[in-house]
N, C-alpha and C positions, 0 to 999 in steps of 0.2 A: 737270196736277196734280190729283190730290184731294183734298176741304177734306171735312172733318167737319167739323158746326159742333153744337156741345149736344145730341147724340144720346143720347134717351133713351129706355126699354122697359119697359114694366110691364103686368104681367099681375095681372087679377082672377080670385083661390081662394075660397070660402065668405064672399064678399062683404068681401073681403082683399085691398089693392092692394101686391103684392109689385113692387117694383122691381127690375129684372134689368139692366138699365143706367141709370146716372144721369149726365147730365148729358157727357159724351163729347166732346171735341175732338181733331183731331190732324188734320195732313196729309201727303200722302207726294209730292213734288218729282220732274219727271220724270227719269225712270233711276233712281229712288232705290230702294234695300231697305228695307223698316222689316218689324222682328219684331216683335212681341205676342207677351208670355211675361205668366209669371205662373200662381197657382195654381189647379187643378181646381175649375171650377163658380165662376169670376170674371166669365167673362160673354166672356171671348175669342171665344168661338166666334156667340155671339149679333150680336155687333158686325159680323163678318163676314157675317153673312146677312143684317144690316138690311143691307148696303151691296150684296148682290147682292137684293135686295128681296127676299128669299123670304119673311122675315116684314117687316111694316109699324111703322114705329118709332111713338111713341106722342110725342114734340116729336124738333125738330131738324131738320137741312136737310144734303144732302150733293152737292157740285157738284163736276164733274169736268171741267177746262177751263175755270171759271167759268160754265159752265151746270148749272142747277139738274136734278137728275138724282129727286128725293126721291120724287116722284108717278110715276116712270114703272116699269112694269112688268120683270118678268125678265128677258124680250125683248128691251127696248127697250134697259136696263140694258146686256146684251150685245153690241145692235148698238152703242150707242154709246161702248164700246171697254172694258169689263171681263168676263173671266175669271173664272170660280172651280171648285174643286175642294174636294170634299165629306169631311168627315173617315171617314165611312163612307158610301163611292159607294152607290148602288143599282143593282139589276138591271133589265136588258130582254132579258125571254126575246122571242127572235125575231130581235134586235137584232143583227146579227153587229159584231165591232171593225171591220174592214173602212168598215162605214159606220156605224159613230158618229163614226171617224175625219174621215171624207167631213163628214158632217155639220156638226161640231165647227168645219172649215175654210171649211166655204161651198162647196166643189168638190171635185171628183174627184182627188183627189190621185195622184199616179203609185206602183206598189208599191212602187220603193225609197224613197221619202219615208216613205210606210206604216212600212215596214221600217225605219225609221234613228230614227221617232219611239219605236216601239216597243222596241228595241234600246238607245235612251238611260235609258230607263225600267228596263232588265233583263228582257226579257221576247223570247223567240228570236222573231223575227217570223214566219218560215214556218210554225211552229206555231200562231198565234196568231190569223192575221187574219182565218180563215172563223171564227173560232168565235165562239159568242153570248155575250151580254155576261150572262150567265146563274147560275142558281145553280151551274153548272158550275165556274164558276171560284170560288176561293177570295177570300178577302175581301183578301186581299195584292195579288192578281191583279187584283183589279176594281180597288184601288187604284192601281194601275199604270198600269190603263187610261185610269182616269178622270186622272191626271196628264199624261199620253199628249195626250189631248183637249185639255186648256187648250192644250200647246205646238205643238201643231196650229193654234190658230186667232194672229190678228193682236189684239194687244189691245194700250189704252194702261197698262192694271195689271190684272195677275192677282193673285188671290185663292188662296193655301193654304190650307187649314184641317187643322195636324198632318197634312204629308206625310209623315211619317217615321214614321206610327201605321199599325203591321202590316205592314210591308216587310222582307227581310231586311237585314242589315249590307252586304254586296256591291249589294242594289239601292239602298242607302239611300246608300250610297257615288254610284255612277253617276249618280245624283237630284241631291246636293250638287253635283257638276259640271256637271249642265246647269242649275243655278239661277247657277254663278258663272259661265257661261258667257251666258248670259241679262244678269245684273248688267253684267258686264264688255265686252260689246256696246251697253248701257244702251236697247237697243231697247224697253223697259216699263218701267212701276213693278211692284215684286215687293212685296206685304204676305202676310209669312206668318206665319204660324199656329204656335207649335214650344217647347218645351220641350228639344230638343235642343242642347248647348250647343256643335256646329260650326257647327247654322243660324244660331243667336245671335251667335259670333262672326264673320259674314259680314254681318252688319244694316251700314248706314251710320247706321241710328237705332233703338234700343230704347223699346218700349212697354211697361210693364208694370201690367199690370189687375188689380186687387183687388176684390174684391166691387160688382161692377160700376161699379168709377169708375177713372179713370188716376192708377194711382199715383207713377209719374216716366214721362217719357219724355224724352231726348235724345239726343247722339250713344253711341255705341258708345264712346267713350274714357271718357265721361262716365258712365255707365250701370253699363258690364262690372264693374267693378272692386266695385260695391255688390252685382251680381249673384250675380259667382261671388268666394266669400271663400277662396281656393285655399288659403289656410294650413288652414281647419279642415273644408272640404271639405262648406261649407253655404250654402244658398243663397236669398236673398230669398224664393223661392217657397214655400221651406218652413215657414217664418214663419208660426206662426197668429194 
């Protein structure tokens, strides 16, 4: 399981403490989906990198298993059983997919595993796998990769951040089935990232963040229905 507990983020501008998240609770039960939705520049995405530590939260605590994970590095983050994927991957010229792949897993994985991770993602694997993870490829393409990479490795929860930002319709299709594939195995906790409203409708629990604080979050039954107002075809998010 992982517990967020009062996670909160603030940053100093011209001697200006802007808060970018305030105050944050939520947990996600193992096997469980939880989405984070809600509107552009609410702080979704920040929430997600205090929990893969890439930035350092400013209070709060977050344990994973009931161990205190808050103080430990990217690394350690990873080794000790989370995933994440970046809303816009970055590049490593040099880097072939081949072994970020490798990498990603911990071992040498065999070419059709290569191939099949690749493949789930939309991406033809024999054209794929020598080649660098580079400005070569298009930023859809790196995207792919970099989702590619998470389902390569063994985690207790991965981390989306808007995998459906800059994919086509056909790969974004292929994606949604290996998340319900994934869910439906319940071998992880899935916390994704998405304004998309098929990934929403696959949550077992909705979160939705507003100006950096949680503005409901419970089940999907409970949630959807204020979410998407299907008669007038508007939506919480859009709400200023």
């Amino acid at each position: 399981m992982l517990e967020v507990k009062n996670l909160s983020y603030q940053v100093t501008e011209n001697q200006d403490t802007l808060p970018i998240v305030a105050d944050v609770s939520f947990n996600v039960n193992d096997g469980e989906m939880l989405v984070i939705t809600g509107p552009n520049g609410g702080g979704k995405s920040t929430i997600a990198r205090l929990l893969m530590g890439i930035i350092k939260e400013t209070e709060g605590t977050i344990l994973l298993d009931g161990k205190d994970i808050t103080s430990l590095s990217i690394d350690e983050r990873a080794n000790a059983g989370l995933g994440f994927a970046f809303q816009q991957p970055p590049a490593f010229k040099g880097m072939t997919i081949r072994r970020i792949l490798n990498l990603a897993a911990g071992k040498t994985l065999p070419e059709p595993v290569s191939c099949r991770l690749l493949s789930s993602v939309g991406l033809c694997a024999k054209e794929y796998l020598d080649r660098e993870v580079d400005a070569t490829l298009s930023g859809g393409e790196r995207k792919r990769v970099e989702i590619a990479t998470v389902m390569a490795g063994e985690h207790k929860v991965s981390i989306f951040d808007e995998p459906e930002a800059g994919i086509d319709l056909w790969s974004f299709s292929m994606l949604v089935k290996q998340f319900e594939r994934i869910h439906r195995e319940k071998r992880e906790s899935l916390v994704l990232i998405s304004h998309q409203e098929r990934i929403i409708r696959m949550a077992d629990r909705i979160m939705v963040v507003r100006e950096g604080r949680v503005e409901e979050c419970g089940s999907r039954e409970e949630v959807l229905p204020k979410l998407f107002l299907e008669e007038t075809g508007c939506t919480c998010m859009d709400r200023e």
